[in-house]
N, C-alpha and C positions, 0 to 999 in steps of 0.2 A: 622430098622433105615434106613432113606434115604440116600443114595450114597450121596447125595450134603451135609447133614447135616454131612457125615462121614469125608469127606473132607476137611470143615471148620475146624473141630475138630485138624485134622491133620497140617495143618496152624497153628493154636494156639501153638502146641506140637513144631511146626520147631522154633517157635520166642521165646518160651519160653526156649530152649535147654539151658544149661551150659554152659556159655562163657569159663570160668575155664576150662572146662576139656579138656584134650589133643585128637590132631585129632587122629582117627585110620584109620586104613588099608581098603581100598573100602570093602577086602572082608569081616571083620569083622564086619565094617557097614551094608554090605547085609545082613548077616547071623543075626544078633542082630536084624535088623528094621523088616524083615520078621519075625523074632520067638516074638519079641515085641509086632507085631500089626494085626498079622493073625486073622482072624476074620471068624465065621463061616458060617455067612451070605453072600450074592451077595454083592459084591461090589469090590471098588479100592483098591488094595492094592499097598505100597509108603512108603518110609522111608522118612528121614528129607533129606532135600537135602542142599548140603554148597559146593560154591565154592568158592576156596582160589585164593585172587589176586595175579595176575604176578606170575599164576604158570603156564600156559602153555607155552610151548616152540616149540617144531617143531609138536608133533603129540597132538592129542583131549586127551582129561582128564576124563576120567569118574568122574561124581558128584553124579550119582544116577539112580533112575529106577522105573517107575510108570507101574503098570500092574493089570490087571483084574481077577479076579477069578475066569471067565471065560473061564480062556485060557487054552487052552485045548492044546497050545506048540502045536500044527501043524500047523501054518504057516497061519491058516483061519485067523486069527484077524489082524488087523493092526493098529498100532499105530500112531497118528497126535497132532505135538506142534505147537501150537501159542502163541502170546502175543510177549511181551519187549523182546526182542535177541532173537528170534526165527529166528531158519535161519543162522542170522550173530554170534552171539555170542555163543548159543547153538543147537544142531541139537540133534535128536532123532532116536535112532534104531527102525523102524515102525515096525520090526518081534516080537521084544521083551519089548519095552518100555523102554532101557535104554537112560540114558542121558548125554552129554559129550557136555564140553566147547571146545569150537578150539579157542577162542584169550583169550587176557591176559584182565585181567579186574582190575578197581581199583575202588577202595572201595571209597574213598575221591569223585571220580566221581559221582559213582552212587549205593547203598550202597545196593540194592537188586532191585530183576528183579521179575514181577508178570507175570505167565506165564500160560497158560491152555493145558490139554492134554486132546483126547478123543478115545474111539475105535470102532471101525466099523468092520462090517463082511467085508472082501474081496469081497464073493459075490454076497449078495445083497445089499452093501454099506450101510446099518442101521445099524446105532452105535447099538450097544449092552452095550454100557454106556452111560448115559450120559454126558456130558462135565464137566469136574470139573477144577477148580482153586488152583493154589499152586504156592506157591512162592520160591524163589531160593537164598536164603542168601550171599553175599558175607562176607566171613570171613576175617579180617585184618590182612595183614604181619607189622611188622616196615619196611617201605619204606618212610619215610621222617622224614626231619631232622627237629627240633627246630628251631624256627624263634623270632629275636627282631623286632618287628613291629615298636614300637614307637623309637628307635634307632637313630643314638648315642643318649644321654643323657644328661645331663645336669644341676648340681648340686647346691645350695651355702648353705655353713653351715657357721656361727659365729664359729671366731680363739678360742682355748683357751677352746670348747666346751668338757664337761666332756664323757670318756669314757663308749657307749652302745647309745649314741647320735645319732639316727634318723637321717641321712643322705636323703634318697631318696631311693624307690622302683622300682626293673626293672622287666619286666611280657615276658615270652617266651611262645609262643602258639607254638602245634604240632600238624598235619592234625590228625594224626592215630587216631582212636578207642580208643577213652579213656575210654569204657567202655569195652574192651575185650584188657586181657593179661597187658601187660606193657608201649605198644610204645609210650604210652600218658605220661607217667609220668615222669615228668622232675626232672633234681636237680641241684645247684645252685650252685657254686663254686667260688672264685677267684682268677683269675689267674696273676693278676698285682695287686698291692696295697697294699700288707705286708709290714710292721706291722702297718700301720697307719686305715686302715680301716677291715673288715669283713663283711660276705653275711650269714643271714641266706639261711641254704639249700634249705628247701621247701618252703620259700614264697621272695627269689628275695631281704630282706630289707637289706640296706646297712648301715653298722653305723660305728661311729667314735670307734678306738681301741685303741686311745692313743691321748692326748692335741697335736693340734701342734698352733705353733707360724705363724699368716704371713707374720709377719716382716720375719721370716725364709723361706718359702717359701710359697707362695699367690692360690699355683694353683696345682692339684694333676688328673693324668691319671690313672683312675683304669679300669681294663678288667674283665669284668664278662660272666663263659662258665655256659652254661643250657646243660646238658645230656638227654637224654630219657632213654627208659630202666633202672630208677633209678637208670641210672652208669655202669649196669654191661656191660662186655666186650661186642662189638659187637654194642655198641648204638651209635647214631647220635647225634653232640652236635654242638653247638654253638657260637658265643662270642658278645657280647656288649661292648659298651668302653662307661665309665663316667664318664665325666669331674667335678670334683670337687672342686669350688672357694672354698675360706677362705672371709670371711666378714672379715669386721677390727670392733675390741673395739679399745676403749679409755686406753690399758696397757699401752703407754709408755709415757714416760715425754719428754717435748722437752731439748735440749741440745745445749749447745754453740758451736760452734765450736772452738772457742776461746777464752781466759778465760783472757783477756788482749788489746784492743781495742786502737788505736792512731788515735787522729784528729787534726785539727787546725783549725781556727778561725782567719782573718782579725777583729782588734779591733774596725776597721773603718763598716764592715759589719751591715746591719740594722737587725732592728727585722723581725724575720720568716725564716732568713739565714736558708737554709740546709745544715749542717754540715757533715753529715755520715750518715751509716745503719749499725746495728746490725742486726746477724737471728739467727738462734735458732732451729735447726732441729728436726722435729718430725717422727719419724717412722712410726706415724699411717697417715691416708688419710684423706681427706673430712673436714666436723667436729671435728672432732675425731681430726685434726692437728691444729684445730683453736687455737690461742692463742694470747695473749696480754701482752703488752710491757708497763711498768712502771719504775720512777728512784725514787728507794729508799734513797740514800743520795745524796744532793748537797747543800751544806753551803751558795752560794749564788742565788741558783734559778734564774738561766741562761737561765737554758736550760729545754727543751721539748721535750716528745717523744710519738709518734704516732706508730700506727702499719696499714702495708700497706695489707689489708684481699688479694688481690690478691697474694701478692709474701710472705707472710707471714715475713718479715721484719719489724723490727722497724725503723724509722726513726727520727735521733735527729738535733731538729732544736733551731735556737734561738731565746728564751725565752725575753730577757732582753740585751741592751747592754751591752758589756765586754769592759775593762780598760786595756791594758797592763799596763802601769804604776801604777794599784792600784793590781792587780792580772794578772801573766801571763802562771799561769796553775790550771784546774780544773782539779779533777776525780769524777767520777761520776759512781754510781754503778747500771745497768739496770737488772730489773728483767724481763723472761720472765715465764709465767703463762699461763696453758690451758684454755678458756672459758669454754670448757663443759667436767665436770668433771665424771667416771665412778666409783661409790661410791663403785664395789665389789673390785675395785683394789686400795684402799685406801691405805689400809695393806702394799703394797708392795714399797711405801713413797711417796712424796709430790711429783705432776705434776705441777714443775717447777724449773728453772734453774738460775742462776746468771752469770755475770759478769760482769767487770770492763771495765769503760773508761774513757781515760786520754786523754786531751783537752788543747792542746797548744793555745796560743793564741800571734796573730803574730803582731807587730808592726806594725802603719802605723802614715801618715802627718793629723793629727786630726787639724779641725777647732779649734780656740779660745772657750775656755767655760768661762761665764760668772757666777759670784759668786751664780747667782739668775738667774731665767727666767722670772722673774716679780719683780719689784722695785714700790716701790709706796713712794712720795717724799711730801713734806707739805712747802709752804712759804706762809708767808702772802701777805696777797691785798696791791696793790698800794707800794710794793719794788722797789727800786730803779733799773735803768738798771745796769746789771752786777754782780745781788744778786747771791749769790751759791744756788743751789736749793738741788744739791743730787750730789754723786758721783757712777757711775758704774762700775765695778770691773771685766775684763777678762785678763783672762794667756794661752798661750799655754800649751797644756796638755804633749806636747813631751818631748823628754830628752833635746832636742837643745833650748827649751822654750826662741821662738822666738819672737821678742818685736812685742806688739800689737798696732794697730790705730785706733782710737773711732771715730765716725762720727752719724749724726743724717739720717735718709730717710725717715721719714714721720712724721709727727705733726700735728696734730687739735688744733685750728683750723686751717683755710690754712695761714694765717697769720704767720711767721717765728717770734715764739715770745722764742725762745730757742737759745741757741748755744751750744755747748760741744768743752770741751779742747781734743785733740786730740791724746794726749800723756798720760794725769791723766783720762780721762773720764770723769770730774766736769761739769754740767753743771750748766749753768746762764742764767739769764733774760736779755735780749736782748732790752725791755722797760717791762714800770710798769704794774701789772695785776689787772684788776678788777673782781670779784669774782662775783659781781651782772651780768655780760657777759658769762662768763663760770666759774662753780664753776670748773670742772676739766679738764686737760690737758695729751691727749693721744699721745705717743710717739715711735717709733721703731728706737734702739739703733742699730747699726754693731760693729765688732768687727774684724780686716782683719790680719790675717798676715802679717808683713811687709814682710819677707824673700818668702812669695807665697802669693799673692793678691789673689790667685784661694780660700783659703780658709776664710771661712765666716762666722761666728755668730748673730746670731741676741738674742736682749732681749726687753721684753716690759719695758715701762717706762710710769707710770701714777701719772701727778702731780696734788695735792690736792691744789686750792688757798684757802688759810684761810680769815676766816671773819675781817673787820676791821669794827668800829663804825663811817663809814663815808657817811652813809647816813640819813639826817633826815628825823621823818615821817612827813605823808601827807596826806589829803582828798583823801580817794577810789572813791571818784567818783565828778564829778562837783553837788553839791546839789542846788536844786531849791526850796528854801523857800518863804513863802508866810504867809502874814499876814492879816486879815480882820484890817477893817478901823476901828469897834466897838470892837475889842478885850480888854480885860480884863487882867489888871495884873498880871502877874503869870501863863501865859494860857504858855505849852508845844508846842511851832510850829514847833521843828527839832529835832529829835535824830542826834547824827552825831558818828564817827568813823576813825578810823588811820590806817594805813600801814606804813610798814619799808622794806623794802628791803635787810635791813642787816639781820645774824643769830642772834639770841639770844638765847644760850645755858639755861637761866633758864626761854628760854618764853618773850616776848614783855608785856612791862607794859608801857603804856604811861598815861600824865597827861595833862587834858586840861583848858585852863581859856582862861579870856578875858586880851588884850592887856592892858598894860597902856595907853597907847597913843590913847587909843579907847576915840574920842568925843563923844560916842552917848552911853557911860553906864550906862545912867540912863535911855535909852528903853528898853534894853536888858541884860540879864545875862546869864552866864554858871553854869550851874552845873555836875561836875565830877562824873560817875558813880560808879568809882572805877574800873570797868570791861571795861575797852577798849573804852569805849563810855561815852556819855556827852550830855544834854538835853540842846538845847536855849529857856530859857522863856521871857515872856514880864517883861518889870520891871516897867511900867506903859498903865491906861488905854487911849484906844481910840486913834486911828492916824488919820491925815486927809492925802488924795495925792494929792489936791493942795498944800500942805506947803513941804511934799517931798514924793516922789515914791520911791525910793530906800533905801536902809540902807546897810550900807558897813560893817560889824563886825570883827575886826582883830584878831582868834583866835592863841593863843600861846599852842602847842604842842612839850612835851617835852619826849624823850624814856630813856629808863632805864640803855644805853649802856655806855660802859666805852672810852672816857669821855663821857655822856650824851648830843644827838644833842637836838637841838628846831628849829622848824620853825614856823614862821607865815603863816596861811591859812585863805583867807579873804574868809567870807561868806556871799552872796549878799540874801538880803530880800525883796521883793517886796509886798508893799501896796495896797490892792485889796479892790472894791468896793463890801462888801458883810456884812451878818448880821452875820454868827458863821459860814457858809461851806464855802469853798473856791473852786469858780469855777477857774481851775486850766486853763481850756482852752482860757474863756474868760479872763482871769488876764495877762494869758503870752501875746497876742495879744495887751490887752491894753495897758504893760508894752513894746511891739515891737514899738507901736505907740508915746505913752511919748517919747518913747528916739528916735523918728524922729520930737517928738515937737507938735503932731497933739492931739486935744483934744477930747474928746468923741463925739460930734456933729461930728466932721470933719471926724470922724471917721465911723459916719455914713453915713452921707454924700458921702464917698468914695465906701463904700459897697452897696449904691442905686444905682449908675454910672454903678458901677462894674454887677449890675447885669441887669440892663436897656441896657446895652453894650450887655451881653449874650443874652437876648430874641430877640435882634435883630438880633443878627447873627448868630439863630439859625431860626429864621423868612425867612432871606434871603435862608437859606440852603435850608429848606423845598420849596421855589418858585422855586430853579434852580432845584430841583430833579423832581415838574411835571410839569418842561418845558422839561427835557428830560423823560418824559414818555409820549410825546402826539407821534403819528403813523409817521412813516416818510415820508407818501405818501399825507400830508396833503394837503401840500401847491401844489404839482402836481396832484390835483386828477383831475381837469379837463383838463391838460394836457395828461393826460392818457386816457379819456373819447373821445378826439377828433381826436385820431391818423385813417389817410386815409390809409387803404390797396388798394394798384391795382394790379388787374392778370393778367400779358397781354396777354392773349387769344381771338383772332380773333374770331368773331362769322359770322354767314352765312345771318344775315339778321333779319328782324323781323319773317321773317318763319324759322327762324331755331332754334329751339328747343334743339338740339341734341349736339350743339358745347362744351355746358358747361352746366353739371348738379350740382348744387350745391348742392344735396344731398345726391350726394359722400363725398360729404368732412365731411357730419355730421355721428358719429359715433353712431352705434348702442346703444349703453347704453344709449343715451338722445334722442331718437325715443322713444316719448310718445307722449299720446295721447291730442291734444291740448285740452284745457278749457277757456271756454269763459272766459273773464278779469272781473275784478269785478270792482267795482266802485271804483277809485284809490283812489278821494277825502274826500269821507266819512270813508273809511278805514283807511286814515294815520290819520283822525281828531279821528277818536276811539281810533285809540292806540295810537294818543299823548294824550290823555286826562286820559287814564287808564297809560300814562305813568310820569304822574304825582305825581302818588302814592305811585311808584315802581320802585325801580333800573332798571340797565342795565340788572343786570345777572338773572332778572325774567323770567317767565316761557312766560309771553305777547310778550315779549321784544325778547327771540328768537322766539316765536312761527310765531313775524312781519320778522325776517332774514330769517325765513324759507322759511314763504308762497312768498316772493320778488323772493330769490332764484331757487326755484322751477316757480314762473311765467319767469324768462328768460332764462330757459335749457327748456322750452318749448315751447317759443316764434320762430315759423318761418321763422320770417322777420327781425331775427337778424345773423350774421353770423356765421358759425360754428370753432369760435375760441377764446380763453382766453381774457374774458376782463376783466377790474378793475369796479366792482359796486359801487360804494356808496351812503349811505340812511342816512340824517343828523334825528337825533333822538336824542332831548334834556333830559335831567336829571333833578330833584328836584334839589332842596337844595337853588335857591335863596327867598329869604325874597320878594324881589319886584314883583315875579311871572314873569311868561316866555313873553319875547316881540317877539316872533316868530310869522311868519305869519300863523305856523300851527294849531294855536290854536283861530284865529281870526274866523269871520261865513266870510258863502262865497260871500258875496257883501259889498265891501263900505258900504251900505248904513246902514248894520246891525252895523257896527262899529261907534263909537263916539270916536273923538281926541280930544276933549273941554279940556282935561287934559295938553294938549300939551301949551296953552297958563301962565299956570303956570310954565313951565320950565325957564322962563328965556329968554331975548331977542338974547339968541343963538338957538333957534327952535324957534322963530318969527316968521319965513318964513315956518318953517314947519306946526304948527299952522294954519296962512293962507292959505294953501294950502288943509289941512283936516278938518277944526276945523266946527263945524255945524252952527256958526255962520257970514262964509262966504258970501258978497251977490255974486248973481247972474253973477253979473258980475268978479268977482273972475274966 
């Protein structure tokens, strides 16, 4: 077998060793590895090698001893260590291959050392082994203590929690060797905390040993030691500290602190007064203290109470005004109750408390009260001034029930139709009332103390006027009746209808007929609908309105009221020129005109005027509107054609040339190229003749403004500054045809004025002057 394979082998054996077993004596480890592993072949021979930390002290340690089977022990061989502490940590006897530590080592550092050893002749320095490998174990002593890392701690368990209750875990780590011997193995103890808690030993858990309360105490310091050496004498231990909250339940119920409660109350005090506070302590915190405040008995329902979430107090205010003089002490019983209730602690009774409050209530100078706050009073229409209408009724509420003063301060409408007695409160009409003006009457009554004017009451007061039957009815509307002249007997020409302005409690029934006194009932009659209304028929045929245009009908109208009015309501009929329809436009015009006396001729006659009048002076309008549309430059145009410019610039002579160019002053944009002129005369006779046929605004008509225009912005013989043009250019439209000379041929002679002698002997002279039958001597 090969030396290196042997070697490995021997490695394996040192890592696999007995951690258990106890060290022995160098020399019984020599004598045992040698008789162990003597082997009969060449090679190393080597025990396991172990060095114990923090054992060296002043001198080297032997750990062991690697040697050849070659050695032949006389001093030829030498031995040579390298690798990890060679040197510093371990050195080698080179005559014999033994091995020995000089400083302390620790395990925790560096937990073994790989190291090589080889041998060489002395003399001719050729190993006679080859190098082999082997490793140096450091064995653990207990040289360190137990550690809480995650330390202090810090706990919270629910009050009240059952004993073996899961508390919180605490974990101690130790460097040593926890796979050799003991040093690793801790144990768990506690050393503060009895009898309320307990530690399992070997795993650190901490749990509840007994209920506690935290209304009794909230908060608990326990101290937990870890051991090594599972305890026994000799081992390094520890301690942790953990703090252990109590949560709060919902166990306790709130409580009064006082079971007997005094207040008072000003009876003059408004509503919402805050009267006092009740509380009600709860042991528990948070939620768990919430609680609410209600009042189980109070006979008059005064008062009110509210609970304040921040300070946990109730709050009792006022509900209702209080009376001394009708009650001058309440009690009143307030409960106070948890919102959120803890249903396991049921059992142990109801989470909530009671107590009493007893509620004086103090005298004060109270305004006048009035029997009522609202009075509503009835007299009838048209009572006499000074009628009684209603009496209003206040007293001082106090014990000195001081005499009262009545007075009015406001009334609708603004008219002062009230007065009141000052001393009874009676009031009366001041004048008569009409109901058909205002059915009701709004009033605000005072009420003063005499003995303190400061103190005040007010009451409404709203008067009802009643209905009297003193109005009779009437025509709802002025009616405009009309009859044809051929109408027929019995023909229907008017529905008509009534108004009453008074009430009528079972409803308006009125009755209608014709007057006695009526002259003309043998044209016309009424007939009664029974329903409110009433038809006028004819009572004979055929009217003429020469013999009379009008008819006067005096209807009698009488209502149902107690006593029963009537009036007469005359109904006017107008006599119209028609066959069965009634033109209602032309009949009332004709009927405007009868009654200024004018007759149907005159009538037209007026309306021919009337509108002979309108064309004319709507004739005139149209003449001044295009006499203000003709140019304003009309009448100066050749005033503007013949204005002289002069420059007074000196010139050098007829040879001077140079003094004044006037083709400075023309600006470039109208430097074009001159065009010969066209024939001016035949040109303006073209386009007056085509302008004959076609407006101004045709296409000839500017095409003539055009080519004008452009002939004088390129004329050179004119000068180079704004002037006014104008080009007379006639328009159609007269019947006689155009007298203009531009439309004439170009010589006398083409022209004939023989028409001239038919004008009339005001163009006599003209006549003569053109006429073809001029002689010679003309």
């Amino acid at each position: 077998m090969n030396s290196s394979v042997l070697l490995r082998l021997m490695v394996m054996l040192v890592q696999l060793w007995p951690c258990s077993s106890k060290p022995k004596s160098s020399a019984q480890n020599t004598v045992q590895s040698f008789t162990a592993i003597r082997r009969v072949k060449r090679g190393w021979l080597w025990e396991p090698l172990f060095a114990t930390e923090e054992q060296v002290s002043t001198n080297p340690v032997y750990i062991g001893q690697v040697k050849s089977d070659l050695d032949k022990q006389d001093g030829s061989l030498q031995y040579i260590l390298t690798g990890e502490g060679a040197g510093s940590f371990f050195f080698m006897n080179e005559d014999n291959g033994t091995i020995y530590v000089k400083q302390k080592l620790d395990r925790e550092k560096k937990p073994f050392y790989t190291l090589r050893a080889k041998a060489i002749n002395r003399s001719t320095q050729l190993p006679v082994e080859p190098e082999s490998e082997f490793i140096i174990k450091v064995r653990d002593i207990n040289d360190n203590e137990p550690q809480f890392l995650d330390g202090p701690y810090e706990a919270t368990v629910p009050e009240m929690s059952p004993e073996g209750t899961s508390v919180t875990q605490v974990t101690a780590t130790d460097a040593d060797d926890p796979s050799y011997g003991n040093s690793a193995r801790l144990l768990y103890s506690l050393v503060q905390g009895q009898p309320y808690f307990s530690v399992e030993p070997k795993t650190g858990v901490i749990r509840m040993a007994s209920q506690m309360d935290r209304e009794t105490k909230d908060q608990y310091l326990v101290i937990i030691q870890a051991k090594d050496m599972v305890g026994q004498p000799g081992a390094f231990s520890a301690t942790a500290t953990v703090t252990i909250n109590l949560s709060d339940l919902n166990d306790n119920p709130p409580k009064f602190q006082q079971r007997l409660y005094y207040m008072r109350v000003s009876e003059d005090a408004p509503v919402g007064t805050t009267i006092g506070k009740v509380f009600a302590e709860d042991s528990d915190i948070g939620d768990n203290a919430a609680m609410d405040y209600f009042i189980e008995a109070d006979s008059s329902d005064a008062f009110n109470i509210i609970t304040n979430n921040e300070t946990q107090e109730g709050i009792i205010s006022l509900k209702k005004r209080v009376d001394y003089e009708r009650q001058r002490r309440h009690s009143i019983q307030v409960k106070a109750v948890n919102r959120y209730i803890d249903e396991r602690f049921l059992k142990e009774g109801p989470f909530e408390d009671t107590t009493i409050v007893k509620i004086n209530v103090e005298d004060a100078d109270e305004p006048p009260v009035f029997t009522s706050d609202n009075y509503v009073m009835e007299i009838f229409e048209g009572a006499m001034s000074g009628a009684l209408v209603g009496v209003v009724t206040a007293r001082d509420p106090d014990e000195d029930d001081s005499p009262v003063r009545y007075s009015i301060v406001h009334s609708t409408p603004l008219k002062r139709l009230f007065s009141i007695n000052e001393h009874n409160g009676a009031i009366i009409t001041t004048e008569p009332l009409d109901r058909e003006r205002a059915p009701w009457h709004n009033m605000t009554v005072t009420a003063t103390e005499t003995r303190n004017p400061e103190k005040i009451s007010e009451a409404n007061v709203y008067v009802q006027v009643l209905d009297v039957n003193d109005n009779a009815p009437e025509f709802p509307k002025n009616y405009e009746t009309f009859v044809c002249e051929n109408a027929v007997s019995g023909q229907l020409i008017q529905r008509i209808s009534a108004v009453d302005q008074d009430d009528s409690a079972e409803g308006h029934h009125f009755h209608f007929s014709l007057a006695q006194e009526d002259t003309n009932s043998s044209y016309f009659t009424v007939k009664d609908n029974q329903d409110n209304t009433a038809g006028i028929f004819t009572g004979k045929s055929g009217f003429r309105r020469q013999e009379q245009f009008f008819f006067y009908l005096p209807i009698l109208i009488q209502d149902n009221g107690t006593p029963p009015l009537t009036s007469t309501n005359t109904l006017t009929v107008t006599v119209c020129d028609c066959d069965t329809e009634v033109n209602t436009f032309y009949c009332r015009y004709g009927a405007f005109m009868y009654s200024l006396g004018l007759s149907t001729e005159a009538l037209v006659a007026v309306l021919a005027c009337i509108l002979i009048f309108l064309v004319f002076f709507l004739a005139i309008v149209a003449i001044r509107q295009q006499q203000q549309k003709k140019p304003p430059f009309s009448e100066k145009m050749e005033e503007f054609r013949e204005n002289i410019v002069s420059y007074d610039d000196e010139g050098g002579g007829e040879e001077d040339t140079e003094a004044f160019d006037i083709s400075a002053l023309r600006t470039r944009t109208v430097m074009r190229t001159h065009k010969p002129r066209k024939k001016v005369a035949s040109e303006i006779q073209s386009l007056y003749r085509q302008s004959l046929q076609v407006g101004p605004d045709s296409a000839i008509f500017r095409q003539f403004i055009s080519e004008k225009l452009e002939e004088a912005n390129t004329d050179p013989s004119i000068p180079p500054y704004d002037s006014l043009q104008t080009y007379a250019f006639e328009g159609t439209g007269s019947s006689a045809g155009s007298l203009s000379s531009l439309g004439s041929a170009t010589s006398d002679v083409d022209q004939s004025y023989d028409y001239l002698a038919d004008w009339g002997p005001h163009f006599k002279q003209l006549a003569g002057m053109y006429s073809s039958h001029r002689t010679v001597g003309d």
